[in-house]
Structure formats: structure tokens, C-alpha cells
C-alpha positions in Angstrom: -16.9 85.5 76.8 -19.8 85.8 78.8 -19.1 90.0 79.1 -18.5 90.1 75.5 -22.0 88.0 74.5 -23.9 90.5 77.5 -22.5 93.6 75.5 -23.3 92.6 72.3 -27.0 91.8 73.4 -27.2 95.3 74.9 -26.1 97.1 71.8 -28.3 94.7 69.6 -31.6 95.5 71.8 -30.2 99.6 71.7 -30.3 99.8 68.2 -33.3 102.1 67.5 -33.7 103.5 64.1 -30.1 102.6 62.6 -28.9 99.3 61.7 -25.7 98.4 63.6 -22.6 96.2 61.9 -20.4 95.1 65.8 -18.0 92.9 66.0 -17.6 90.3 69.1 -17.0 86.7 70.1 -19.6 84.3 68.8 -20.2 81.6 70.6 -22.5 78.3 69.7 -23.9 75.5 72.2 -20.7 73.3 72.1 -18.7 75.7 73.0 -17.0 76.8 69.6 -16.3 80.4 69.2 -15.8 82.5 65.9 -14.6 86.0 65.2 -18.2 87.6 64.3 -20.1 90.5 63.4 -23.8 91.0 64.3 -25.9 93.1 62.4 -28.8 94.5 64.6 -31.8 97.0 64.4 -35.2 97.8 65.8 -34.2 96.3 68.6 -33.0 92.8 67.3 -30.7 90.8 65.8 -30.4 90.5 61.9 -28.3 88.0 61.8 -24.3 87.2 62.6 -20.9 87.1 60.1 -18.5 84.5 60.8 -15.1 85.8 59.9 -14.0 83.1 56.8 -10.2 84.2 56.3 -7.6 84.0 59.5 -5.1 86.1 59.6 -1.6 83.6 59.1 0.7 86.9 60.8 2.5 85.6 64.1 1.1 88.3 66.2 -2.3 88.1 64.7 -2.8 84.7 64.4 -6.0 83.1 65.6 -6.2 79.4 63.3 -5.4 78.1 66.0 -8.2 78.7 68.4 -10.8 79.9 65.8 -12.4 78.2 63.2 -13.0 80.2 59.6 -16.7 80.5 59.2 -17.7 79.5 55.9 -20.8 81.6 54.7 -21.1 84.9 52.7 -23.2 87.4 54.6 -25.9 89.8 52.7 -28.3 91.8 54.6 -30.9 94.4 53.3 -30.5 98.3 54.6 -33.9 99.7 53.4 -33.9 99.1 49.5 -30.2 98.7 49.5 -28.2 94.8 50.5 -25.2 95.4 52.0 -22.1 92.6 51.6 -20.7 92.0 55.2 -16.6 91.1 55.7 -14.2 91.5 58.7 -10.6 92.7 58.2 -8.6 89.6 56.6 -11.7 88.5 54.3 -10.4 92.1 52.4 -7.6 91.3 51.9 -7.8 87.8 49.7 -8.9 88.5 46.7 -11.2 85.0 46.0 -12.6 85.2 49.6 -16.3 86.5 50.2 -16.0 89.8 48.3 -16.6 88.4 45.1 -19.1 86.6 46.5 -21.4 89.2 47.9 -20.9 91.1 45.1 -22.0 88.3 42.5 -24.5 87.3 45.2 -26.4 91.2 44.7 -24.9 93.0 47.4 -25.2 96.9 46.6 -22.5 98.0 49.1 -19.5 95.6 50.8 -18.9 96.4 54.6 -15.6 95.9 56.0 -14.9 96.1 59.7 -11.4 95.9 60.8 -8.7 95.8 63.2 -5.6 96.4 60.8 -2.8 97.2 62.5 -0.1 100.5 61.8 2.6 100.8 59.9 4.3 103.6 58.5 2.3 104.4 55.3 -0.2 101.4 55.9 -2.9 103.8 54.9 -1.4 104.0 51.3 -1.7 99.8 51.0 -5.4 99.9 52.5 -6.3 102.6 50.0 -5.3 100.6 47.2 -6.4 97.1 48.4 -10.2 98.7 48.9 -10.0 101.4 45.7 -9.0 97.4 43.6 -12.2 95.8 45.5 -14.6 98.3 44.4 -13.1 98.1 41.0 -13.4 95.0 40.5 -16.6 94.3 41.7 -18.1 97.8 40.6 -19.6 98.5 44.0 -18.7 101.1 46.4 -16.9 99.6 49.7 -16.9 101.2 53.2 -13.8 100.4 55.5 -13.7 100.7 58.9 -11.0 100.5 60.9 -10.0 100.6 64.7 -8.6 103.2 66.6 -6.1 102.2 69.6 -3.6 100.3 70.9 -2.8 96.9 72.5 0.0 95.5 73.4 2.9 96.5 71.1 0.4 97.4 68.0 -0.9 100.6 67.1 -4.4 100.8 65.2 -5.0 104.0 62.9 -8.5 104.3 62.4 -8.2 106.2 59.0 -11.9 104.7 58.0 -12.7 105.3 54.5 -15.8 104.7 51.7 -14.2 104.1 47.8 -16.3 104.3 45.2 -16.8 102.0 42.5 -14.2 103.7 40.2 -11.5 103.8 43.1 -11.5 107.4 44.4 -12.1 108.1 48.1 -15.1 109.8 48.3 -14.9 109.7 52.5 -11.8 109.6 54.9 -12.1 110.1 58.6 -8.7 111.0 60.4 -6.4 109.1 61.4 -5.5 108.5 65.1 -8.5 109.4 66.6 -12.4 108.6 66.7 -14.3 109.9 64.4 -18.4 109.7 63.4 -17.6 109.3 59.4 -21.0 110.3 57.6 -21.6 109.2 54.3 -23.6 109.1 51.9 -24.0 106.6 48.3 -25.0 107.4 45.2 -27.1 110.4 44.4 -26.7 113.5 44.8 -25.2 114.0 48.3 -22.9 111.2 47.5 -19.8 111.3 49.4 -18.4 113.1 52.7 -15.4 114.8 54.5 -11.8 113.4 52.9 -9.7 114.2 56.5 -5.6 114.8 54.7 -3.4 112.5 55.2 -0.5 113.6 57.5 3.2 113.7 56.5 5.2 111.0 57.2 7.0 112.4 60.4 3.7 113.4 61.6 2.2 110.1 61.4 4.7 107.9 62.8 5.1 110.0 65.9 0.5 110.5 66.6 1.2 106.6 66.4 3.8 106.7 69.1 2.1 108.8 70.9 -0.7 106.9 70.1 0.6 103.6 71.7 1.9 105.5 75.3 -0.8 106.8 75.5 -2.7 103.5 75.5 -0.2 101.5 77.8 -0.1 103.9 80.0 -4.1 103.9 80.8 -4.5 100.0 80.8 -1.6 99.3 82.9 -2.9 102.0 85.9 0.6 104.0 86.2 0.1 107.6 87.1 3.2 108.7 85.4 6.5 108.3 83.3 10.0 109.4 83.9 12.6 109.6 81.3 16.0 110.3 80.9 16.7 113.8 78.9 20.1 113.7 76.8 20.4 112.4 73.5 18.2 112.2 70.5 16.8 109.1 71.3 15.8 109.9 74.8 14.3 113.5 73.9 12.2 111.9 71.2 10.6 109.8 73.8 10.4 112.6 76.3 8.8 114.2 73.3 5.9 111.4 73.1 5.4 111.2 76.8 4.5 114.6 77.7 2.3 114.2 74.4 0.4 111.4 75.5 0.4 111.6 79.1 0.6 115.5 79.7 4.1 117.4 80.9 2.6 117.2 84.3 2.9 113.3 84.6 6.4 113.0 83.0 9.7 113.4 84.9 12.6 114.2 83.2 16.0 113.0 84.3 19.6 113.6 83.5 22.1 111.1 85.2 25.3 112.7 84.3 28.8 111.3 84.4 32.7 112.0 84.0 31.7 112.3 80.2 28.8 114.3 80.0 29.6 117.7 78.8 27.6 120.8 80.7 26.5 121.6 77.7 24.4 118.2 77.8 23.0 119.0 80.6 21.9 122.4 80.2 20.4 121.0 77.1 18.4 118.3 78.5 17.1 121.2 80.7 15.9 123.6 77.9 14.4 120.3 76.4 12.4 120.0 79.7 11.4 123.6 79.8 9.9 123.3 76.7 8.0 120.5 77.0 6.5 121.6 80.4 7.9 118.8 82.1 10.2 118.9 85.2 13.7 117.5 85.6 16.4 116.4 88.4 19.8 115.6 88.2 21.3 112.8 89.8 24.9 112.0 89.4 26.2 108.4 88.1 30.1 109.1 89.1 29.9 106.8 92.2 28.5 104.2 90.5 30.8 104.7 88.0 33.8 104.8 89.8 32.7 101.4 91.9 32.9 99.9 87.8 36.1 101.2 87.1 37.4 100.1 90.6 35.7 96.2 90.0 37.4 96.1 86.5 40.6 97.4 87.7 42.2 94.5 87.3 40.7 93.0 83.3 41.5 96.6 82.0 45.1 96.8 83.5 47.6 98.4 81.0 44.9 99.7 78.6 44.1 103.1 78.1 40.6 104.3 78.6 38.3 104.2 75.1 34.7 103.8 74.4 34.3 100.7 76.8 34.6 103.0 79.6 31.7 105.3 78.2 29.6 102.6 77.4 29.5 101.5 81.0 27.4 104.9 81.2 24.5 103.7 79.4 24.6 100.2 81.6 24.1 102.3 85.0 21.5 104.3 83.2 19.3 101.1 82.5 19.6 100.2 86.1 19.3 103.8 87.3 15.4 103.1 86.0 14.4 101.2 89.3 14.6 104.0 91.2 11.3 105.2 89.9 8.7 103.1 90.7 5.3 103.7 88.9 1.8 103.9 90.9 1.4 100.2 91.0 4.4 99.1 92.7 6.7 97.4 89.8 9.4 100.1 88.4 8.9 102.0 85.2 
């Protein structure tokens, strides 16, 4: 709390000749603490936005430790008063919005943390395009770029204007500085495409190795090389790590076909990354030995292959990342 109230002050007192719209962790004299974004300029702060809708989603839920503020938020930008929301307050349609907008704001101001899905950008595009619609003002959306945990944020910031089309879209999966302007005429900006779907959905993999790897301090990845599955995500590792950090393995058995295995190597020469084999027959044949007995007077079928991909998943301890723990 106390890093997140010091940074907030230090971008409050930076803001020279802009006005600034940041979100942090607002905190009052008793302790309470709100989802908030400060608006700052010349130097000081303009005043503070208390989130008023929670999010009710299991892995975004913060009711429970958060209060909802419960004030509208209009502040003036030059001639123009600008209609302040964070993320969830978008997305009801009774919550501060209308508000704003009845309340004389010229332009609503969402900031957001929405996380990915495939085609997410589609829904925000038409949640924001109804907004402006509705309220006949144009609405700026910005959204997060990263990753935490097991979700993936897009970025894919965009301004709508009153009649619904995008006049501005900055891309999606990476920062971007998305100037705009409103009304006049130099309204508008740069409209970054959309990707196709297959494109999208592996940036955001990419995306979200990319971002574990940093925050957890590993210095690499290995990954087994043979099937689809596995080459996909040796695919998104050399991607977001670089070939040089990623290790590819094959860990070949009685079934594995050479042809497998001089696949998984032409996969690893074209991704730049290197590969070893290691051989899982012994600890194969110390299954089939332990299980002599159970599989007695049955002939060998897929139960015997599927012990393959059970020594696999333990083969993985033999790689332990930079910090110690195994990858």
C-alpha cells in the first residue's frame, strides 16, 4: 500500500503540462481502501474516482475486500469535462455512465484491466460503440497490456465516437502511445487491424510465457518436442523467451517411431532452439516389470503406451529452472 500511495504521489507531482487519469489503491484514515483513479496535473492532484461497480467474476472478485465507491466523477480538461469510470463501471449499463453523461460530461474515460479471451475485442467494441450511442458522447477505452497469474490482458485501447465507429485503435498485445484527437477537424487517429483469430490467440500465449517467465526469475524453459501439443508450446517459448533460453527434449520410447524423432529435431532447427535425447526404455521396462503381475494374460494395448506420457511428466524434474524448484 504504502509503495502504491508513494508512486501515485510521484506521478501526480510529475504531471507537467498534461493531465494524467492513473489508477492505484486509495486509501482513507481508517484504513479502508478503494480501487481508484487520480486525476493529476500541474503538479497536483485533481481529485480521486472510486471504482462504484465490483466485478462478481471468481477470479476477479474484489466485494469482498473493497467497498464500491459511490460518486460520479467529472473533471474539466481545458474547455472540455471529461466523465471518469474504471473497467466494470462500463460494463452495467445504469452505473455512472449515464450519469456523467446527464451530469455534462463532454467525453467518458474508461480505464481498464479486462482480461483476454479469444475475440474479447469484438464484445468491448460493441459494449463501448452502445455507450457512446446512447449517451451521444465520444468514449475513450483504455485497456492493460500484460499478464498475471493465469490471465492475459490485450491492450487493444480504443476511442468510439458518438455514432459507434472507431475512430482510434492501438494494437493489441503490446504498448502503445494512442494519440487522439475529438471533434474537429483532426478528429480521430491510427485504427491498428485486428489480427486473425489464430494470430491472436497464440500473441496472447505468448503473451502470458512471456510474463511468468520474467516475474518468477527463471532463466529458461525446456520442453518436450513430439506431438502437436508439445510443438505448439515449444512454438510459444522460443517466442517469448528467445530460441536461446528454450531446450528442447525428446524422451523417446519402445513406441516412438524415428520418424518422431527426426521430426522433433527439424522442429528444433527451425525454431533456433537446441534439443537432446534421452531415452525412457529403462524406466519403462521397470513399469512393465512392477505390473507384471496385474497385466498377466493380457496382451499389450494402449495402457502400455499411456505409461509413456506418465514418465514424461516426471521426466520434467530433471530440469531445474534458475531458482532452484523444477520447471
Amino acid at each position: 500500500m504504502e509503495e502504491n500511495l508513494a508512486a501515485w504521489r510521484e506521478v501526480a507531482g510529475s504531471a507537467r503540462g498534461v493531465t494524467v487519469v492513473a489508477g492505484f489503491v486509495d486509501r482513507d484514515g481508517k484504513g479502508r481502501v478503494w480501487n481508484a483513479a487520480g486525476v493529476a496535473a500541474d503538479g497536483r492532484v485533481l481529485g480521486v474516482y472510486r471504482k462504484m461497480h465490483l466485478p462478481q467474476l471468481r477470479r476477479l472478485r474484489r466485494d469482498a475486500i473493497l467497498p464500491p465507491g459511490t460518486e460520479a466523477m467529472i473533471f474539466p480538461v481545458g474547455d472540455a469535462r471529461v466523465g471518469i469510470t474504471i473497467c466494470e463501471d462500463i460494463w452495467v449499463r445504469r452505473g455512472p455512465v449515464a450519469r456523467e453523461a446527464k451530469g455534462g460530461a463532454n467525453l467518458i474515460l474508461n480505464i481498464s484491466a479486462s482480461p483476454y479471451h479469444a475475440g474479447k475485442w469484438e464484445e468491448r467494441r460493441g459494449l463501448v460503440a452502445a455507450h457512446a450511442r446512447r449517451t451521444g458522447l465520444p468514449v475513450a477505452y483504455c485497456n492493460l497490456v500484460g499478464g498475471q497469474d493465469e490471465l492475459v490482458f490485450d491492450g487493444g485501447s480504443m476511442v468510439v465516437a458518438p455514432g459507434g465507429d472507431v475512430i482510434a485503435r492501438a494494437a493489441m498485445f503490446s504498448e502503445e502511445l494512442l494519440p487522439c484527437g475529438i471533434g474537429g477537424a483532426s478528429e480521430g487517429g491510427p485504427v491498428a487491424p485486428i489480427p486473425p483469430i489464430e494470430e491472436e490467440i497464440f500473441r496472447a500465449l505468448v503473451m502470458e510465457r512471456a510474463t511468468t517467465w520474467r516475474r518468477t526469475g527463471s532463466r529458461g524453459d525446456h520442453r518436450a518436442v513430439r506431438g502437436i501439443d508439445s510443438s505448439l508450446v515449444a512454438a510459444v517459448a522460443a517466442e517469448a523467451l528467445g530460441p536461446s533460453r528454450v531446450l528442447g527434449v525428446t524422451l523417446s520410447s519402445p513406441f516412438t517411431s524415428p520418424e518422431s524423432v527426426e521430426d522433433a529435431h527439424a522442429l528444433a532447427s527451425n525454431l533456433g532452439i537446441r534439443c537432446i535425447d534421452l531415452s525412457i526404455g529403462d524406466p519403462f521396462a521397470a513399469f512393465g516389470r512392477t505390473l507384471a503381475g496385474p497385466f498377466a494374460g493380457r496382451a499389450a494395448d494402449t495402457t502400455e503406451e499411456n505409461l509413456q506420457a506418465r514418465i514424461r511428466g516426471r521426466s520434467s524434474w530433471l530440469f531445474p529452472t534458475s531458482s532452484g524448484r523444477s520447471c
